[in-house]
C-alpha positions in Angstrom: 52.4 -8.9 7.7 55.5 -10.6 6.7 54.8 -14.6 5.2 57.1 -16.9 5.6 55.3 -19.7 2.7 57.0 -22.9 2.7 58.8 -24.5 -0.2 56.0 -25.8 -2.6 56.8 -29.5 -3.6 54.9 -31.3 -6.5 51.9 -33.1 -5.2 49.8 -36.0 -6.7 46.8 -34.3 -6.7 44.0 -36.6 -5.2 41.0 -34.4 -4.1 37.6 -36.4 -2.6 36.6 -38.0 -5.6 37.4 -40.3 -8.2 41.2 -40.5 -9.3 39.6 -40.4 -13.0 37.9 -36.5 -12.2 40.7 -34.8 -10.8 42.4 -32.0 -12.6 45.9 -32.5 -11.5 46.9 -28.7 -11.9 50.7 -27.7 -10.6 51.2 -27.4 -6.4 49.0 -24.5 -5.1 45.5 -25.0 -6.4 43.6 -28.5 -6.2 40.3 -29.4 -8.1 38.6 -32.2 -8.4 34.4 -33.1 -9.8 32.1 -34.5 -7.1 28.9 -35.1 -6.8 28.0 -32.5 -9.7 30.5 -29.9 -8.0 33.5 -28.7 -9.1 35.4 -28.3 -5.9 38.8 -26.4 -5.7 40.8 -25.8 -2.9 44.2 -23.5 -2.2 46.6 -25.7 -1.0 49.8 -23.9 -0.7 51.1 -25.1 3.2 51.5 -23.8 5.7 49.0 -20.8 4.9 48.0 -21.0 1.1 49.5 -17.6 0.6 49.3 -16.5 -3.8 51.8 -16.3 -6.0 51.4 -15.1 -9.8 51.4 -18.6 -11.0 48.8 -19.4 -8.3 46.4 -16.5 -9.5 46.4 -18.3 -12.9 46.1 -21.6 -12.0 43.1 -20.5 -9.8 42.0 -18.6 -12.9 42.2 -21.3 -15.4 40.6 -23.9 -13.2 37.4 -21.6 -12.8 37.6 -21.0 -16.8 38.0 -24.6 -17.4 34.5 -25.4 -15.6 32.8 -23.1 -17.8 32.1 -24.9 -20.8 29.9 -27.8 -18.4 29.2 -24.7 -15.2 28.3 -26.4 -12.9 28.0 -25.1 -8.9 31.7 -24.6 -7.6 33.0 -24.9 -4.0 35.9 -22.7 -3.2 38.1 -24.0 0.1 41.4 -23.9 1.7 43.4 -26.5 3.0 45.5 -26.3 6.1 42.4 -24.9 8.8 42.6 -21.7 7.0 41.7 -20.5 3.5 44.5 -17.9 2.6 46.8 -15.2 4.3 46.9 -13.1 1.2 49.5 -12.6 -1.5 53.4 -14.0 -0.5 54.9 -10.8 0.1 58.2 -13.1 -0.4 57.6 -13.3 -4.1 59.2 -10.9 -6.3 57.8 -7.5 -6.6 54.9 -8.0 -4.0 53.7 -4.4 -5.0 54.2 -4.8 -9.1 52.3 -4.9 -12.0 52.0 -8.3 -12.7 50.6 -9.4 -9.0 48.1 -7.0 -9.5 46.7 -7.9 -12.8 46.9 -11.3 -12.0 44.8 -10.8 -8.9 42.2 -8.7 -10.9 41.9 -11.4 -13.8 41.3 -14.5 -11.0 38.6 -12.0 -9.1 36.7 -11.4 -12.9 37.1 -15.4 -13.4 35.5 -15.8 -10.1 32.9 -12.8 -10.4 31.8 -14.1 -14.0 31.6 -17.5 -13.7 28.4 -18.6 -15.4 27.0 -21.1 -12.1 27.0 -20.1 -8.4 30.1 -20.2 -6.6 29.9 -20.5 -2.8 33.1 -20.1 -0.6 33.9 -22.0 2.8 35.6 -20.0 5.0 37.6 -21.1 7.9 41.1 -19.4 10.1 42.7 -16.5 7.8 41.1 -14.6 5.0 43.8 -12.3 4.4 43.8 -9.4 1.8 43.5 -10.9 -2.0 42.6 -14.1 -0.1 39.7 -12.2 1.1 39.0 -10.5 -1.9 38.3 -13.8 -3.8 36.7 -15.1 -1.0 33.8 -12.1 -1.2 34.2 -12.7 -5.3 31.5 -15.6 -4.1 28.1 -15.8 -4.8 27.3 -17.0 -1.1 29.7 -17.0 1.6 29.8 -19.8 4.3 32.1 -18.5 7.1 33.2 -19.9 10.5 32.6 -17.0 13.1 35.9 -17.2 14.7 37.4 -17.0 10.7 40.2 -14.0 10.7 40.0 -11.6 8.5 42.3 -8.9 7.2 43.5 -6.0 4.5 46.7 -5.0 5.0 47.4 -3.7 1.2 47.6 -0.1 2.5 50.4 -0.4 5.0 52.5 -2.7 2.4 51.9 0.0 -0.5 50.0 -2.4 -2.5 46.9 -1.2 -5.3 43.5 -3.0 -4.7 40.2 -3.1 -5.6 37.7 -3.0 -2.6 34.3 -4.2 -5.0 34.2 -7.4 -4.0 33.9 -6.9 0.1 30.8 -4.3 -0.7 28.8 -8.1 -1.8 28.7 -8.3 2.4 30.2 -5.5 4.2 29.0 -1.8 5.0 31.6 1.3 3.8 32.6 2.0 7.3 34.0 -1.7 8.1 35.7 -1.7 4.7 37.3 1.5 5.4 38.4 0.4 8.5 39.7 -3.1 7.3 41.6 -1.2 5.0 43.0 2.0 6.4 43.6 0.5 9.8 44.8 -3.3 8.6 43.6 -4.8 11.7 42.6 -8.2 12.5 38.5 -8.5 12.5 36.4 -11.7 13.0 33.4 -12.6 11.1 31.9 -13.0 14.5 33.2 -9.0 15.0 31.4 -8.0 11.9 28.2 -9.7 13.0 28.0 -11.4 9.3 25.4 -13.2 10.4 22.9 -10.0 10.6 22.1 -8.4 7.1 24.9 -9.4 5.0 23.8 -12.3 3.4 26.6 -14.3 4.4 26.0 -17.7 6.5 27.9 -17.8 10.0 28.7 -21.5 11.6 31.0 -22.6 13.9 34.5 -23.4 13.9 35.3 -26.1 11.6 31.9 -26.6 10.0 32.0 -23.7 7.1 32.4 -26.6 4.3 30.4 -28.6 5.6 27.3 -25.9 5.5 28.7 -25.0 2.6 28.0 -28.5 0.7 24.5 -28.4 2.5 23.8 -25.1 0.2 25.1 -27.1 -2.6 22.8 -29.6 -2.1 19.8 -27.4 -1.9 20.9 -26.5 -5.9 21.0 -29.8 -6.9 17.1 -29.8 -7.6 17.4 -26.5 -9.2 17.3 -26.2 -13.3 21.0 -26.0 -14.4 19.8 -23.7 -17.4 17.6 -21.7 -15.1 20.7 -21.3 -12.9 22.8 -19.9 -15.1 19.8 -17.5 -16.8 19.7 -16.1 -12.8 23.4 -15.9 -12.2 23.8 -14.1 -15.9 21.0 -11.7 -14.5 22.7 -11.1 -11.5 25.9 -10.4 -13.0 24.0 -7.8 -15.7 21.9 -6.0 -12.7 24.4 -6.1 -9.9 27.3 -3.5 -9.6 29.0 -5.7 -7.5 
């Protein structure tokens, strides 16, 4: 799968709060505080695909909410919420793509407060990857989803798709590379994952953020270091 990424131009990062809350981090990521959320969105046009820098400044803007962890919202811009790594950059298949990818998924994985992804178009390989890194994922049914690492000779580590998928659909997503909808995957049954419609993933998504609000912030973070101590994955 060959992406063609527009040119990234500097952006004055605005988000859907206050001017005074936003992290203005450079073109690619977004995050801004609302509502007791740290929300952050990839916002690379047309298709939020990653490049190094991108890893890090997803990375860092996770890590930054740390010392105050409060819930985070994970999004994409552009009806989709990422077609993978920019096989355009250089060295697609290289060292310092992969690294980069594995330090965002631990930021992701570790964080200290639940982390819930909204889902909607493409979740392509890495894109995927950090989109399963979630604590809870809200996904649109129609939400495409793809791992085409193995056909491009790229290293990756499958842990994060076994929080909601069975072995035999992740060897198929990753052997064959094909294109598989939430709604093929029947995420809705077993998996843990909520299913919505097209176009309404964030908005469920900020309804499960809600449902936190009246939740201990201490206790939160007691349960989420539990869960990262007793889970595997």
């Amino acid at each position: 799968m060959v992406l063609h990424a527009g040119d990234v131009r500097p952006v004055t990062v605005t988000g859907p709060g206050n001017a005074a809350n936003v992290n203005r981090l450079p073109p690619g990521v977004r995050s801004d505080l609302l509502d007791g959320v740290t929300w952050i969105c990839l916002d690379r046009p047309p298709v939020n695909a990653f490049t190094v820098e991108m890893f890090r400044q997803l990375a860092a803007a996770v890590r930054r909410s740390c010392a105050d962890p409060r819930p985070v919202l994970l999004t994409g811009a552009n009806g989709r919420f990422s077609a993978g790594f920019d096989i355009n950059e250089p060295d697609p298949a290289g060292s310092a793509p992969y690294a980069a990818s594995l330090e965002c998924l631990a930021a992701i994985r570790e964080y200290p407060g639940p982390v819930v992804a909204a889902v909607e178009g493409a979740a392509v390989g890495i894109g995927l990857l950090i989109a399963m890194s979630a604590d809870i994922l809200v996904i649109s049914r129609s939400a495409r989803l793809r791992m085409p690492e193995a056909r491009l000779g790229i290293d990756i580590d499958v842990a994060p798709l076994r929080r909601f998928l069975p072995a035999p659909w992740i060897r198929r997503l990753c052997l064959l590379g094909e294109v598989i909808t939430a709604a093929d995957l029947r995420l809705d049954h077993g998996t843990g994952a909520i299913v919505c419609e097209p176009g309404e993933a964030e908005r469920h998504a900020r309804a499960v953020l809600e449902s936190l609000a009246g939740v201990d912030a201490a206790f939160l973070r007691r349960t989420k270091r539990q869960l990262i101590e007793q889970l595997s994955t």
